[in-house]
N, C-alpha and C positions, 0 to 999 in steps of 0.2 A: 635556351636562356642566355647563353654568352652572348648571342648574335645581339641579342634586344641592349644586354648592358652595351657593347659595343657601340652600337645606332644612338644608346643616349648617350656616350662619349663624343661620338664624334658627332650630334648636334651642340652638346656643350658646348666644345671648341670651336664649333660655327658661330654659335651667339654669341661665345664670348670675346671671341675673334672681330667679327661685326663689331661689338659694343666698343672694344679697344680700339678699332680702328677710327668709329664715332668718336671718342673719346680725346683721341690723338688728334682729329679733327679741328674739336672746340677749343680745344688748348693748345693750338698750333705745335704740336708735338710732329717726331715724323715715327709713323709704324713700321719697323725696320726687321722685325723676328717674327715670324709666325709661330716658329719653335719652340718657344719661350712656353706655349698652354701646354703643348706634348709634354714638355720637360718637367715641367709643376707635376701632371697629371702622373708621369712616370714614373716619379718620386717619392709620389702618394702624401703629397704638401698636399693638396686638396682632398679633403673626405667626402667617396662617393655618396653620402647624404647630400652634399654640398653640390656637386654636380646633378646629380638626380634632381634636386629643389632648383635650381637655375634652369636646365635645359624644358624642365615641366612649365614653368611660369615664362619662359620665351615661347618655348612650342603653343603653348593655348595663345599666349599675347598672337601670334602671328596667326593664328585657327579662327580667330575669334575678335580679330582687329575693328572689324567695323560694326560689329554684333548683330550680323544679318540673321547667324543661328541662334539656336536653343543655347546656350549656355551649357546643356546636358547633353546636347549634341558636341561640342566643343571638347567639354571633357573627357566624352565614350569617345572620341578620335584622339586623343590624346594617351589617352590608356591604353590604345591600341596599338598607337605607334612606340611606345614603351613597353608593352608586355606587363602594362602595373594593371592593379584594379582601379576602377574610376576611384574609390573611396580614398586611398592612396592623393590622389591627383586632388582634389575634393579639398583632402586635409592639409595640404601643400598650397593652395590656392588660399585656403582661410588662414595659415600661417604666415603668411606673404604678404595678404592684406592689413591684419593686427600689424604686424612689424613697420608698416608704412604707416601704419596709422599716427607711432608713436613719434 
C-alpha cells in the first residue's frame, strides 16, 4: 500500500511541478525550486486528499486526452495506477467537475 501512496506522490509533484512550470511560463515568472512541492508535501501543508484529488484528475486528463477510450477504461487505469477503486476515482472526477462548474 505504501509503494501505491508513494507513486501518487510523486505523480502529484510531476503535475504539479509541470502546471508550475506552465504557470511561470504565462506570467513570465522564472521556475527556480523544484523543492519547494517536497517541502509543502513534507510538511504536510498539503492534505493527502488534496494530493490524491489532483494527481487522479491530471492522471485520467493525460489517460484520456483525446477520448480515443471508454471513459471506464480511463478510470479502471487510473484506479490501477493508484491502487484506489474506480468508484474512488469516479467520485473525484464528479467533484472536480461540480467545482468547475461554479
Amino acid at each position: 500500500m505504501e509503494e501505491y501512496r508513494k507513486r501518487m506522490i510523486d505523480r502529484f509533484q510531476e503535475h504539479l511541478y509541470q502546471n508550475f512550470k506552465n504557470y511561470c511560463a504565462r506570467h513570465g515568472f522564472d521556475p527556480t525550486d523544484d523543492q519547494l512541492i517536497t517541502f509543502l508535501i513534507d510538511q504536510d501543508l498539503i492534505p493527502l486528499t488534496q494530493i490524491q484529488r489532483y494527481a487522479v484528475v491530471n492522471e485520467f486528463e493525460n489517460v484520456y486526452p483525446d477520448h480515443t477510450l471508454h471513459k471506464t477504461q480511463a478510470v479502471s487505469t487510473v484506479a490501477n495506477r493508484f491502487s484506489i477503486s474506480e468508484r474512488t476515482v469516479w467520485s473525484i472526477l464528479k467533484h472536480i467537475r461540480q467545482v468547475r462548474k461554479v
